[in-house]
C-alpha positions in Angstrom: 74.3 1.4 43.8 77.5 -0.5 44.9 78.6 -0.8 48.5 82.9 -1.1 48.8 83.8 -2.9 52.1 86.2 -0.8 54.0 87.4 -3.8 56.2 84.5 -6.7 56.1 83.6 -8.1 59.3 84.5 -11.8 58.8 83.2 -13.7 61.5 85.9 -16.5 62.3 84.8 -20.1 61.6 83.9 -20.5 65.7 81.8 -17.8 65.6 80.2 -18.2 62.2 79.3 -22.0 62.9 77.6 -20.7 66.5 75.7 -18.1 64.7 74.4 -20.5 62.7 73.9 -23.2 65.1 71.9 -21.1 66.9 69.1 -19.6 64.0 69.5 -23.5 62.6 67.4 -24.8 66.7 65.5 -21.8 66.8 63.9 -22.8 63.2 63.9 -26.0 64.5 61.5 -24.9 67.3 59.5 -22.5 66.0 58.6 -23.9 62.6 57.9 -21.8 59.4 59.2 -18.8 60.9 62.6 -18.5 58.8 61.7 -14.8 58.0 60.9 -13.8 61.9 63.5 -15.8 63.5 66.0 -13.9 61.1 64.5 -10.6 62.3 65.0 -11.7 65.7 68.9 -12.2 65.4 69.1 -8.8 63.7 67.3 -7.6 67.0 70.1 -9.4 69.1 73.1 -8.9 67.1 71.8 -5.0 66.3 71.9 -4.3 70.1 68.6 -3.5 70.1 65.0 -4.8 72.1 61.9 -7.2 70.3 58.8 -6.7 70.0 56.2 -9.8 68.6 52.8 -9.0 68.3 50.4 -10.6 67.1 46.4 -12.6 68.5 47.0 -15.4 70.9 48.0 -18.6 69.7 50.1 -17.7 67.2 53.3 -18.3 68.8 54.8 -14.9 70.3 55.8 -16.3 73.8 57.0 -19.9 72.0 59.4 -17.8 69.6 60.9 -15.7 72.8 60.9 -18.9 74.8 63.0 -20.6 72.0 64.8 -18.0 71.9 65.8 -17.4 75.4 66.5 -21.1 75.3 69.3 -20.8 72.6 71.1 -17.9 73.8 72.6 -18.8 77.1 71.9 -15.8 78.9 70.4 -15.6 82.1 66.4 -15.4 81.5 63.7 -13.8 83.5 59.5 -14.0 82.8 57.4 -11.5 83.4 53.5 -11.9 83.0 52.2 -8.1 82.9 49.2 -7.4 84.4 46.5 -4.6 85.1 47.9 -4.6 88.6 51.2 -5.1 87.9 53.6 -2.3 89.6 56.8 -0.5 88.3 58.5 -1.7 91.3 57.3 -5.1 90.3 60.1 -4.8 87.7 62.6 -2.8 88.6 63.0 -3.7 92.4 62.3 -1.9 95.5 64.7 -0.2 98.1 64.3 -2.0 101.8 65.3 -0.8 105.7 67.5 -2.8 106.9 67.7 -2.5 110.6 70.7 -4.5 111.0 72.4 -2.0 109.0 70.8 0.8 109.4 69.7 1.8 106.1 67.8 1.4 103.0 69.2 -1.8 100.8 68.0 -2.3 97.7 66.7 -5.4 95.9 66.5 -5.8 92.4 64.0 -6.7 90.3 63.2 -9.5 87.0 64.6 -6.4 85.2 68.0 -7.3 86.3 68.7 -10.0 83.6 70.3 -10.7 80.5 67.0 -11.4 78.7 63.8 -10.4 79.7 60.5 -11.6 78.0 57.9 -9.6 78.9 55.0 -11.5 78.0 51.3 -9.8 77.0 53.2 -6.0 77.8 49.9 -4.1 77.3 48.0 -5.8 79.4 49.6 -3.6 81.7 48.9 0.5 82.3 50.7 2.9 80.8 52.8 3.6 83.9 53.9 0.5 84.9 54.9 0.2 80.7 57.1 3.1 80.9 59.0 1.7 83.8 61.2 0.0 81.4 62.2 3.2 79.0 65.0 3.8 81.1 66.6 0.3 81.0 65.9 -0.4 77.6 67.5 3.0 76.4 70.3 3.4 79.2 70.7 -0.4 80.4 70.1 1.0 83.7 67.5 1.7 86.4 67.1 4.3 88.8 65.2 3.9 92.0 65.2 6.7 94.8 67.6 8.4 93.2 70.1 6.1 92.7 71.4 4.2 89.2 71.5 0.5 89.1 73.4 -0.8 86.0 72.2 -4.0 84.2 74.0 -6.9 82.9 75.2 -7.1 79.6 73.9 -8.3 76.9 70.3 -6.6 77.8 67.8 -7.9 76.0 64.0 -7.7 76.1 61.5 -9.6 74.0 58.2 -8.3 74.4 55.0 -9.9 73.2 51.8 -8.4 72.8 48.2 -8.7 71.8 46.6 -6.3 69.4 45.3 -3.3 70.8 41.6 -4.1 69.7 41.5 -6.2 72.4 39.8 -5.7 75.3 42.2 -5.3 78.4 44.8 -4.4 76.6 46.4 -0.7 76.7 48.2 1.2 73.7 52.1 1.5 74.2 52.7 5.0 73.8 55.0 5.9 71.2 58.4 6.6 73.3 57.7 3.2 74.7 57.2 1.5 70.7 60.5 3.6 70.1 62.5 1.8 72.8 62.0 -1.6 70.4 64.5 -1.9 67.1 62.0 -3.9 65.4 58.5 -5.2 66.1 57.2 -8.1 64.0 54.1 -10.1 63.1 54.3 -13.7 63.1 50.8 -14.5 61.3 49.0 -17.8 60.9 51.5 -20.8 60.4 51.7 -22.4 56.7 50.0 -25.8 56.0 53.1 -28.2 55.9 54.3 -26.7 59.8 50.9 -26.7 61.1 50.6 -30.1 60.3 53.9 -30.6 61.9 53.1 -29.2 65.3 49.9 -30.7 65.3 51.3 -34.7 64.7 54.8 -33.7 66.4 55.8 -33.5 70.2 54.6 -30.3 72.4 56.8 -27.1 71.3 57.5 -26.5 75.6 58.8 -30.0 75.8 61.4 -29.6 72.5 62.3 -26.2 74.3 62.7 -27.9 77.8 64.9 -30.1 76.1 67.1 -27.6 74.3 70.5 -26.9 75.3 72.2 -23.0 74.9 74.4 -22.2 71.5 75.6 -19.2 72.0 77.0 -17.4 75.1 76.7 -14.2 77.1 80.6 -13.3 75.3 79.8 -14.5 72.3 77.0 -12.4 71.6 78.9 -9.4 72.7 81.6 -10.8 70.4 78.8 -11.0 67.3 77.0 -7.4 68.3 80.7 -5.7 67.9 81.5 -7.6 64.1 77.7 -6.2 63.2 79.0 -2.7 64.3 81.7 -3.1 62.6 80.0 -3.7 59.0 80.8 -1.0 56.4 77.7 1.0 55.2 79.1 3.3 52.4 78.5 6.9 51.8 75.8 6.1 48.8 74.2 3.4 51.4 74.1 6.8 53.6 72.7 8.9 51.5 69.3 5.9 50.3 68.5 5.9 54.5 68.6 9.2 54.6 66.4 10.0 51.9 63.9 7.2 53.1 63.9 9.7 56.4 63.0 12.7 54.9 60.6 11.0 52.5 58.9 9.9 55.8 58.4 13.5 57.1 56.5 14.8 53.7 54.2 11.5 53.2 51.1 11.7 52.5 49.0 10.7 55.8 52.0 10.7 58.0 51.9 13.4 60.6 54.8 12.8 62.3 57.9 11.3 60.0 61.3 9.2 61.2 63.6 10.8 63.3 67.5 10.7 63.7 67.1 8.2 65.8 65.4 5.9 63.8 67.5 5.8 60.8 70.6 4.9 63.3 68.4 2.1 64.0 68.1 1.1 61.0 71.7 1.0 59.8 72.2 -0.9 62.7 69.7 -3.4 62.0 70.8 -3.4 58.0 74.9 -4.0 59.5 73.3 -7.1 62.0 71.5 -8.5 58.5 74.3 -8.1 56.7 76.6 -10.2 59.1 74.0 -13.0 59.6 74.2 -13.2 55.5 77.6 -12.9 55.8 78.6 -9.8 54.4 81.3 -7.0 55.2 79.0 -4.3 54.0 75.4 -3.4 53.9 73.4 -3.5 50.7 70.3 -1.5 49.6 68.5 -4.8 49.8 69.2 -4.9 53.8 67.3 -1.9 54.9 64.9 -2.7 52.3 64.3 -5.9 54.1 64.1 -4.4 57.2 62.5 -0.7 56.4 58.6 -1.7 57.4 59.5 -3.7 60.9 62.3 -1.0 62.2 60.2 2.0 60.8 56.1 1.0 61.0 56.0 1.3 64.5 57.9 4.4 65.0 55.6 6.6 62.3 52.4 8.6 63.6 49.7 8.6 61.1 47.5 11.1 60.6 44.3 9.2 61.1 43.3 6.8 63.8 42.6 3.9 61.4 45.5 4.3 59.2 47.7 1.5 58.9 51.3 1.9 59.6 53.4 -0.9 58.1 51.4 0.1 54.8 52.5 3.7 55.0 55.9 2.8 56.1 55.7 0.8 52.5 54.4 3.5 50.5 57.6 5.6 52.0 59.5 2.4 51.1 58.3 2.4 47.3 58.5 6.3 47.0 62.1 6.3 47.3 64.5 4.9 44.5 68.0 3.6 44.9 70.7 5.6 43.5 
């Protein structure tokens, strides 16, 4: 299959240098993470939210703390709790009895980048408060619409579900998220070098921003702007409707989820520096934009290995 560029999105020298700047600290913060760190700026560039899970230790709130560090946007921290209320996040409308009415003050929501650390260790309700702004880039409290700063974006971390105080997203929530990722056990060679080198919070204290509010809008509208071809089209949309007929899949991709993914194949494709998407893009990308969105049939079925099988069932024209 061969993918014409219509008009490639060429990032100018300034912007392809900050781009790269800013994976190049990131790696250097987060050590032996080159494959997550890249799935992160597809996350950012794609317009889309991040979700890291993985056991404690490993690194979840270190990445998004590296990250938050890098990006210049103005950053918020929320620790989510079993008592922790929607109005906790969003904000909560006041009397005023100087003026006579209700005024409202806003909540950590009201950011540029929100991590929101150990999500599922808070209900279900107080979850969901964020479906609205992560899908609309707005709140709504008593009735009225509060619109968020741009670039939105949330980093979420948390722990797997088998442990204990920790509640399930529920899948409109896990759909809000472009990708979700795993960042796994760190290799030998970047063990050793966390363990011998100075603390990971000092190196982040330390780090200065790369990029800038404008410049990531600038990067978000050359990733839209990458050409997927008609043929590229046509593989995504098979890999959807090979979803809905799988074997142990009771509920398949939707609509909604292959847009996702061509946005997430256009931000890859810009980071490599491309003007169009290849096959290889959403293959890259197929398991952590799709995994998370598929309902199996069975409880203990695993998702990223049926969003593989889908993956493997589907050839490239």
């Amino acid at each position: 299959m061969h993918a014409q560029a219509r008009s490639p999105a060429i990032l100018t020298d300034t912007g392809r240098a900050a781009l790269d700047a800013a994976i190049a600290q990131v790696n250097g913060l987060v050590l032996g993470k080159t494959r997550e760190i890249e799935l992160a700026f597809v996350a950012l560039l794609a317009d889309g939210h991040l979700l890291i899970e993985d056991l404690p230790g490993l690194g979840k709130t270190t990445l998004a703390r590296a990250l938050a560090a890098t990006l210049g946007l103005d950053f918020q921290r929320m620790q989510f709790t079993s008592d922790l209320l929607p109005s906790d996040i969003l904000g909560v409308s006041v009397f005023d009895q100087n003026e006579g009415g209700f005024r409202f003050h806003p909540g950590p929501v009201f950011t540029q980048l929100l991590l929101a650390d150990e999500i599922n260790r808070a209900p279900p309700r107080t979850q969901s408060a964020l479906l609205e702004a992560m899908a609309e880039y707005q709140v709504s409290v008593d009735g009225v619409s509060h619109t968020l700063p741009r670039p939105f974006f949330v980093i979420a971390t948390q722990n797997p579900v088998d442990l204990s105080g920790t509640f399930p997203l529920p899948d409109s929530q896990l759909d809000r998220f472009l990708l979700r990722l795993h960042l796994g056990y760190p290799d030998d060679a970047a063990e050793r070098e966390m363990l011998a080198g100075e603390d990971r919070r000092a190196l982040i204290a330390q780090a200065m921003p790369v990029l800038a509010p404008e410049r990531i809008l600038g990067l978000r509208e050359a990733a839209a702007g990458v050409h997927a071809s008609e043929t590229l089209i046509r593989y995504v949309q098979a890999l959807l409707a090979r979803s809905r007929t799988q074997p142990g899949l009771r509920v398949g991709l939707s609509p909604r989820a292959g847009l996702s993914l061509l946005r997430a194949a256009r931000a890859r494709a810009l980071i490599a520096g491309r003007g169009h998407v290849l096959p290889e893009d959403v293959q890259a990308l197929f398991v952590e934009v799709a995994a998370h969105r598929l309902v199996p049939e069975g409880e203990s079925a695993e998702r990223a290995q049926l969003a593989r099988d889908v993956l493997q069932a589907v050839a490239v024209d």
